[in-house]
Backbone as CSV, one residue per row, in Angstrom:
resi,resn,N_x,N_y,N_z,CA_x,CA_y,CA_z,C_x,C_y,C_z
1,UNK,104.385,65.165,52.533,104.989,65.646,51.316,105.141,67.163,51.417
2,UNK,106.460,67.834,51.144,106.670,68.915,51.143,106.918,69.334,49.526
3,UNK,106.251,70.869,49.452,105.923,71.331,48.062,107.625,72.279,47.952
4,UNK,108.142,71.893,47.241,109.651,72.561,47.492,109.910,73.528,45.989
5,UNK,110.126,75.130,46.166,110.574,76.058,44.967,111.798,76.000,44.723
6,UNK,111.818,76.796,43.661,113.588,77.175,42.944,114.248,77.527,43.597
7,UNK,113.809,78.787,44.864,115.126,79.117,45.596,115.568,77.867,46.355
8,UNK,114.498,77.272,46.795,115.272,76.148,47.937,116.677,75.031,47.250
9,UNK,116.393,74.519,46.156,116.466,73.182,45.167,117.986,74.691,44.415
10,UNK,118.132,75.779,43.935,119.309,76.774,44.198,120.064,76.886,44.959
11,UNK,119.607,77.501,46.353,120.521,77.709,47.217,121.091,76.264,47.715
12,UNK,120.232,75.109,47.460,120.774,73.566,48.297,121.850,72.851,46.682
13,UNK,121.830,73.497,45.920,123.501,72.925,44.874,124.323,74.151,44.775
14,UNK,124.264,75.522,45.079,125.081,76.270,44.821,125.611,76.946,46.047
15,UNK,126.910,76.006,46.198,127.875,76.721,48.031,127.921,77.956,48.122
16,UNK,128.537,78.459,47.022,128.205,80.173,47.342,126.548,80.971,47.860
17,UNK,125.666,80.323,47.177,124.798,80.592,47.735,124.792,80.783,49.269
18,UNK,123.944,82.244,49.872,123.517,82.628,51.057,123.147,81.396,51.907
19,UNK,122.506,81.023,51.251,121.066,79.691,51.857,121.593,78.876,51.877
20,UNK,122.474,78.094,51.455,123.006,77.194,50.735,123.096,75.919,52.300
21,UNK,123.489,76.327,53.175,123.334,75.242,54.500,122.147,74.926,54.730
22,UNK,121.233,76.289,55.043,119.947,75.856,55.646,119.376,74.925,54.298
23,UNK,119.150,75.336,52.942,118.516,74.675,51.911,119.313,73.014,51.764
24,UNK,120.476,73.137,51.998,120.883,71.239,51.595,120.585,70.697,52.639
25,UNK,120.606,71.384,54.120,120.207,70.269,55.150,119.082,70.289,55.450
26,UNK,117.978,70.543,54.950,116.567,70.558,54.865,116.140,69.704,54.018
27,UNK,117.114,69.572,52.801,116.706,68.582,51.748,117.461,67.322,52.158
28,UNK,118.262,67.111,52.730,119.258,66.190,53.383,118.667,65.670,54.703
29,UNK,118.177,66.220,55.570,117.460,65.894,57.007,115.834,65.543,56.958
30,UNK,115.444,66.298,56.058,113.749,65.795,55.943,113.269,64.546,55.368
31,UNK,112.829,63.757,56.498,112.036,62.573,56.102,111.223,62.616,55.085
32,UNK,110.369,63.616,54.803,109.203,63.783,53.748,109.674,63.578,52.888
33,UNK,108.942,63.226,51.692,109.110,63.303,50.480,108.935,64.860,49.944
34,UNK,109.720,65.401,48.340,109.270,66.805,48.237,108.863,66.658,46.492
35,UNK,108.076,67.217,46.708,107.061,67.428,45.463,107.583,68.681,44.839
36,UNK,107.930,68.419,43.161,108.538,69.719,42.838,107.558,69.721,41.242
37,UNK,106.860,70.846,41.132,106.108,71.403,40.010,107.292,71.431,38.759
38,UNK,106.380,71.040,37.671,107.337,70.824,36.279,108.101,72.318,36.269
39,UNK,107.217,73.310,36.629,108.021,74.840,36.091,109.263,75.058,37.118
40,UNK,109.024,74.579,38.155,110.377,74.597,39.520,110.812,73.637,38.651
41,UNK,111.105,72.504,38.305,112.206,71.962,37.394,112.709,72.511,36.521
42,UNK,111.638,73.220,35.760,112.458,73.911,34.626,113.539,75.272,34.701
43,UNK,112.526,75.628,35.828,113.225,77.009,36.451,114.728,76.463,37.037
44,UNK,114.970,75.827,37.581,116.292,75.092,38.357,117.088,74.513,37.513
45,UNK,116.878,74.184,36.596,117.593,73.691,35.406,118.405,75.341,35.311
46,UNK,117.133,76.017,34.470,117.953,77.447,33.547,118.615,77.846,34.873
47,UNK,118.596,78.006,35.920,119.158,78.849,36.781,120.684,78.546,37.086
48,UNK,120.456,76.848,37.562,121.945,76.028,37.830,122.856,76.730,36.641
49,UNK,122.080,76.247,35.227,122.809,76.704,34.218,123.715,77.474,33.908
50,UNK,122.678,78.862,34.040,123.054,80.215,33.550,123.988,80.236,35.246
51,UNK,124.275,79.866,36.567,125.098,79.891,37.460,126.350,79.306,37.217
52,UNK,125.969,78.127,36.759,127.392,77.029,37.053,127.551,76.552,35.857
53,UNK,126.960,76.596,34.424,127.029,76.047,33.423,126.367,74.441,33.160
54,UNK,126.591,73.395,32.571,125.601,72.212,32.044,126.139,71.022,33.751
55,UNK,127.331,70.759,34.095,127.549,70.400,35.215,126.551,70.110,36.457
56,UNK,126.466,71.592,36.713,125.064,71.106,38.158,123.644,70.866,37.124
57,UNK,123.453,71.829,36.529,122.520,71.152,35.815,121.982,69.710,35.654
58,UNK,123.120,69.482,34.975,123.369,67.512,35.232,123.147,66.678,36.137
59,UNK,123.475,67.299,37.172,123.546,66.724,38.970,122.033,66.873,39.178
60,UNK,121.629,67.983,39.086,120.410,67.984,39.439,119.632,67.152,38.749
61,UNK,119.014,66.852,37.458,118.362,66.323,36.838,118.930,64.823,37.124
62,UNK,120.057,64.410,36.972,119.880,62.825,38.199,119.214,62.532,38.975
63,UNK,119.215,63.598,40.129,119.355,63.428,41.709,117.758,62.998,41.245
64,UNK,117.257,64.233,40.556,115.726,64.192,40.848,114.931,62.847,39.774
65,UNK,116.133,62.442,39.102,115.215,61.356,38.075,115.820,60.217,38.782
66,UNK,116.869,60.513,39.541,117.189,59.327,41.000,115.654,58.857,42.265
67,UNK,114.622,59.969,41.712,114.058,59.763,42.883,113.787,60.584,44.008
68,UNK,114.618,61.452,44.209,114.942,62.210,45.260,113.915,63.716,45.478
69,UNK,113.081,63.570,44.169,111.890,64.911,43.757,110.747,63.852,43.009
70,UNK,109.927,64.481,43.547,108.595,63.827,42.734,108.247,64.568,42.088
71,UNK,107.763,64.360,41.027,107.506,65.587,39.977,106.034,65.627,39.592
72,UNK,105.745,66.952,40.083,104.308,67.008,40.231,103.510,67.807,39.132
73,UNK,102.351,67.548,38.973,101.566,68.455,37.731,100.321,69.164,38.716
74,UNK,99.473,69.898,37.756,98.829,70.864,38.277,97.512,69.800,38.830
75,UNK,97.214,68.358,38.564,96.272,67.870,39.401,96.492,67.629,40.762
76,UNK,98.428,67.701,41.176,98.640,67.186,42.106,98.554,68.355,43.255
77,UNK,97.696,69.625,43.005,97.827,70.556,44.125,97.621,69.735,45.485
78,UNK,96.160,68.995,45.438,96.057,68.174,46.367,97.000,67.592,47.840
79,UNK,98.075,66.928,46.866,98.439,66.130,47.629,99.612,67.107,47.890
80,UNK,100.273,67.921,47.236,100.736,69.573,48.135,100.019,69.981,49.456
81,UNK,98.698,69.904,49.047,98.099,70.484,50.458,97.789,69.928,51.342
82,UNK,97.856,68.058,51.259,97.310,67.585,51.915,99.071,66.899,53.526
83,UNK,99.720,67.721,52.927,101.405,67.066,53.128,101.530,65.639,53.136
């Protein structure tokens, strides 16, 4: 399990973004599962937002209630550290 932040879960929906290759094919190529903290959700929400308006926003909050993010709380440091 990989512990994944805002810039990554940013630069991997927004093309203009710098990062934007290395971050989608990391999230696209990695077998692991990625563990994303409620505040990296929340943070990625306002950010897509205030970037692209309610749209990616949207996309994102699918993808990740698709499954595709596990959504982790503060008991789950653990299994962050344990990958």
């Amino acid at each position: 399990m990989i512990l994944v932040d805002t810039n990554v879960l940013v630069a991997a929906a927004r093309t203009t973004d710098t990062h934007h290759v290395a971050a989608a094919r990391l999230l696209r190529e990695t077998d692991d599962r990625f563990l994303v903290a409620p505040t990296v959700l929340a943070e990625t929400c306002y950010l897509l937002h205030a970037f692209g308006g309610p749209a990616p926003e949207v996309a994102f909050l699918r993808s990740s209630a698709a499954g595709e993010l596990e959504l982790g709380g503060v008991d789950d440091r653990r299994r962050g550290a344990d990958g």
